[in-house]
N, C-alpha and C positions, 0 to 999 in steps of 0.2 A: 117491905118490898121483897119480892123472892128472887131467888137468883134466875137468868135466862135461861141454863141449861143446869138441869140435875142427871145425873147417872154415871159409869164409867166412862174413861178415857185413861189414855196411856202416856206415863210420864218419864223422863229420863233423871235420872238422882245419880249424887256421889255422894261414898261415906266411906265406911269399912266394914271387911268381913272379921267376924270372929268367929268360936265355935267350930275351929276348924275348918271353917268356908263353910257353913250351914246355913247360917243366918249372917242377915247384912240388916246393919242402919243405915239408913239412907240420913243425911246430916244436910243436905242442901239439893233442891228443887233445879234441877238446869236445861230442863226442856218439857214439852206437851205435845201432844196432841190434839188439833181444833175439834172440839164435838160437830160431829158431824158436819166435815168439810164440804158435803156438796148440799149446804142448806141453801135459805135465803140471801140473796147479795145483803153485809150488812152496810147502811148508810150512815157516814159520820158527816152531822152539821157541827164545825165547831166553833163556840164563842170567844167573840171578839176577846184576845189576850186584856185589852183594858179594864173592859167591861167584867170579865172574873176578877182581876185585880184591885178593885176600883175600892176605897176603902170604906170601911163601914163607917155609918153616923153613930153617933153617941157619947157619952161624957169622957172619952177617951180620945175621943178626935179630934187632934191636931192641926196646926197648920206645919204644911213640913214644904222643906225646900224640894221645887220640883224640876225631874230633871232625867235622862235615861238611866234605866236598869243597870247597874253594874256589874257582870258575872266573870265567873271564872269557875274553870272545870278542875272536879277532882281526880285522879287516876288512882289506879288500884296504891300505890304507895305511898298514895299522901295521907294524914293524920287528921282526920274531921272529928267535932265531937258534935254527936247527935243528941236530942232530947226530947222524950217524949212528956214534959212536964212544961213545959214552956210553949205558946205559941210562937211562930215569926211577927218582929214589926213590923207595921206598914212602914215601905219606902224603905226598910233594910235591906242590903243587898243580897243576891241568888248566886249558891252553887250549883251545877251541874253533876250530881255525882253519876258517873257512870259504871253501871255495873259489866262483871263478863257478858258475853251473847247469850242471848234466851231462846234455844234452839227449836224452831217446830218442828215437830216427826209428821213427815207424808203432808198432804199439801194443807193449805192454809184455806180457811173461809174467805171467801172473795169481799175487799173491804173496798168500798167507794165514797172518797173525798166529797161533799156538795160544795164547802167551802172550803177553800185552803187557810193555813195558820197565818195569823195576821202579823207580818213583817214587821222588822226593827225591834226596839227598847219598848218597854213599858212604863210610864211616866208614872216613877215613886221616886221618894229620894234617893242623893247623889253620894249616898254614905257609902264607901267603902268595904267591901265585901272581906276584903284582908281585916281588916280593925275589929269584929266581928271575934265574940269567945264563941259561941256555940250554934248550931242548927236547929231546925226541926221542919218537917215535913210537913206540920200542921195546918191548916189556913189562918191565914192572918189576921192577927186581931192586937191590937192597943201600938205602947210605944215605949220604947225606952229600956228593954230589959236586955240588948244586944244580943237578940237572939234574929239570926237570917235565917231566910228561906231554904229547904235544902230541896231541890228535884230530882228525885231518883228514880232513874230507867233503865231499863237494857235495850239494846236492840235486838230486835227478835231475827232470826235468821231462819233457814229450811234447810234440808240436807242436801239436797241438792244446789239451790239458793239462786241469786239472783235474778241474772236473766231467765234461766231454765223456769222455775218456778212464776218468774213473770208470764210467763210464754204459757205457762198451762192453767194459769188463773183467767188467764185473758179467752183462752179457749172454753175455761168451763163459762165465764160471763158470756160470749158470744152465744154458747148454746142456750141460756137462758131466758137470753133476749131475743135470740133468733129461731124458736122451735121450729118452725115450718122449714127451713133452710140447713137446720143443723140438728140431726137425731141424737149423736150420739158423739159421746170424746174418749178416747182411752190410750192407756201408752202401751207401750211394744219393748219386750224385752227378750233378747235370744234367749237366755234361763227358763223364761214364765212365757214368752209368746204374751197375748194380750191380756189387758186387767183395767180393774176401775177401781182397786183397793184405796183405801184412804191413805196408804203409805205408796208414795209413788213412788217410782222405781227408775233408771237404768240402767245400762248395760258401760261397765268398765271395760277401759282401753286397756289392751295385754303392755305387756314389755316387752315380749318376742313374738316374732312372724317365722313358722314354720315352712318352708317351702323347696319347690324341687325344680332342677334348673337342666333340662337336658336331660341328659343318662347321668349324672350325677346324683348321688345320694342324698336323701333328705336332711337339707340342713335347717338349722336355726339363724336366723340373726337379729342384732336387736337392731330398731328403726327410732330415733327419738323416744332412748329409754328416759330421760329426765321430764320428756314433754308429756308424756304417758302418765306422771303422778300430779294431780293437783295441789298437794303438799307432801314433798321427795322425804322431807324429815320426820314426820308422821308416817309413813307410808300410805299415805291416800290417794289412790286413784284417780285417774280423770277419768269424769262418767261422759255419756251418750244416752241424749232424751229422745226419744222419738213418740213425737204425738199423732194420734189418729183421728182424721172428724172425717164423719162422714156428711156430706154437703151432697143433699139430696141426690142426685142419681152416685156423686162422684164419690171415689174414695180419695180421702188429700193424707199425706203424712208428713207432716213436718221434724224435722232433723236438727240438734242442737245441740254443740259441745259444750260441755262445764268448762267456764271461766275462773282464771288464777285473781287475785284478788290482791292491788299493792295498797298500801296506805300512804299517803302525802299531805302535806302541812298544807293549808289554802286559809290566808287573810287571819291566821293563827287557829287555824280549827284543822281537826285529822279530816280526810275526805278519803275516800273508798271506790280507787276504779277498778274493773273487770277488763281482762285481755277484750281486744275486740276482732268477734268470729264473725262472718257471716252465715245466718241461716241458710236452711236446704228446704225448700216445696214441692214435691214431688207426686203424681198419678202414676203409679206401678201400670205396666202391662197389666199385671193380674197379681193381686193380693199375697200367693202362695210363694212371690217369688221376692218378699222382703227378708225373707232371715238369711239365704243364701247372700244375697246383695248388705244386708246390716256385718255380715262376718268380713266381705270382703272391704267394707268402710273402714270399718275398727280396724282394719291392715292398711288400709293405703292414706288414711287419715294421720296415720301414727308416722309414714313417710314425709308427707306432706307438712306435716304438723297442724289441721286443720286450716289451710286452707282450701274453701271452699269449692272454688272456680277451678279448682283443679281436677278436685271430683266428681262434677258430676256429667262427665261424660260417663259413667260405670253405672248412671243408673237405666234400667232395662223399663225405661217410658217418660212420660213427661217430666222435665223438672228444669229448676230454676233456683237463683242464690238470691239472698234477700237482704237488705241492709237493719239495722236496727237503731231507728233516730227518733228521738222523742218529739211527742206532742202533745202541746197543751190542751186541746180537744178532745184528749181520751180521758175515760170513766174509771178504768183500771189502764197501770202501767202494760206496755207492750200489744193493746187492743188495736192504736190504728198500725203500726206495725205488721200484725195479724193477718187484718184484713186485706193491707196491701199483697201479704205472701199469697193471700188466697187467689187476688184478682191476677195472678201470676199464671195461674192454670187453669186460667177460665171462670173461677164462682166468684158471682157476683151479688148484687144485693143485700150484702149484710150490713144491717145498721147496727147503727152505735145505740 
């Protein structure tokens, strides 16, 4: 079997320089680039968790006591011992080893669910994933040699990430599915003006707002400098996405702030929320007059602290704030979302 895609792409590595900073080893893989992000939607059908697990016949098979999956998750400083000489037994129990984030550069190949993962335990035995000497990643086969399952993932993330990244996958699937309706997607950055590059882009919030107040001299001041970094400790900015479709006669641009991201314990598992913004949809008078209008966002946004409804009276034509709530009815995250923003200013028609 050959692989789906052969050629270059671009990857993110850590290691060290030697040689005086000349040459670098790269010692561990921690991000990519999707070969050719604006390919085919790809489609995952995925099988029943049972049904992959379901154990083999043969003179090795068992009757084992049956009963739900037992797991428990590893963190970066717990002590696993892995094996690549040993299978897992049926019905031993699964660790979760989770690795760091697996970071993608520039957007992602649009990926659509047909079936969702099939909820609860998986019916093997009720053996204790603690009691357990060693792992292995391998598929399972016989019994008795204490060897458990080990699953090992990362979650993958974007650079911009969540929402934002939802928001413009959802936009390149609309266009795929809506040719006749939607020509074209691309983002908008005061730096670069407009692109369709594979590495999406945009535009960082400042920390100061220059400005001049009467006869008085041009001052600085800062406005929600701590709101302004997406991580203050890192020093990482908070970006600004602005998307473009053009929806047949209309030009639409949607408006997005990068969300801070906490972590919190739910039912003993980490869960992963985003501040929550409201979008911006908006038809410009006339096209020429978004970068004047995008500088003066990135300053009154920074005031505001992203709130929404407060700015958009400053935009110079149509526009409107939009919520962001999920539905079970979408193909990709953030599509009926989309659509709602669109029917905001008028385009209609777009299907799912």
């Amino acid at each position: 079997m050959t692989p789906w895609f052969t050629g270059k792409t671009k990857i993110r590595v850590q290691g060290i320089w030697f040689n005086n900073r000349k040459s670098f080893l790269a010692l561990r893989i921690v991000g990519h680039a999707h070969p050719d992000p604006y390919g085919p939607v790809i489609n995952i059908d995925r099988l029943d968790r049972a049904e992959v697990n379901e154990a083999e016949s043969g003179e090795d098979d068992q009757s084992s006591e049956i009963g739900m999956s037992q797991k428990r998750k590893i963190g970066p400083g717990d002590e696993l011992k892995l094996t690549g000489e040993e299978a897992p037994d049926h019905g031993a129990g699964t660790v979760e080893i989770v690795d760091d984030d697996f970071l993608t550069i520039g957007p992602a190949r649009i990926v659509r669910v047909l079936r969702g993962e099939e909820q609860g335990g998986v019916k093997v035995s009720g053996k204790s994933s603690q009691a357990l000497s060693n792992y292995s990643s391998d598929k399972r086969r016989g019994y008795g040699k204490g060897t458990g399952y080990g699953s090992i993932h990362a979650k993958e993330v974007s650079e911009l990430g969540g929402t934002l990244s939802d928001m413009w996958k959802a936009a390149l699937y609309l266009k795929k599915i809506n040719p006749g309706s939607i020509s074209s997607v691309r983002f908008f950055t005061l730096k670069e003006g407009y692109g369709d590059s594979p590495e999406l882009k945009g535009t960082p919030f400042t920390a100061a707002v220059s400005f001049k107040q009467g006869d008085d001299p041009l001052e600085t001041r800062h406005f929600g400098h701590s709101w302004n970094f997406i991580d203050r400790k890192n020093n990482k900015r908070r970006g600004c996405l602005v998307i473009h479709l053009q929806c047949r006669d209309k030009s639409v641009h949607i408006v997005e702030i990068q969300r801070r991201k906490s972590a919190r314990i739910v039912g003993g598992k980490e869960r992963f929320k985003e501040e929550n913004f409201r979008g911006l949809v908006m038809v410009l008078a006339h096209d020429d007059l978004l970068s004047d209008w995008l500088s003066t966002f990135i300053s009154e946004a920074s005031q505001k602290k992203g709130v929404i409804s407060d700015l958009i009276s400053s935009v110079p034509g149509e526009a409107d704030a939009f919520n962001h709530n999920d539905s079970n009815s979408d193909n990709v995250p953030c599509e009926g979302v989309l659509i709602n923003a669109l029917k905001k200013v008028g385009v209609t028609g777009i299907s799912r």
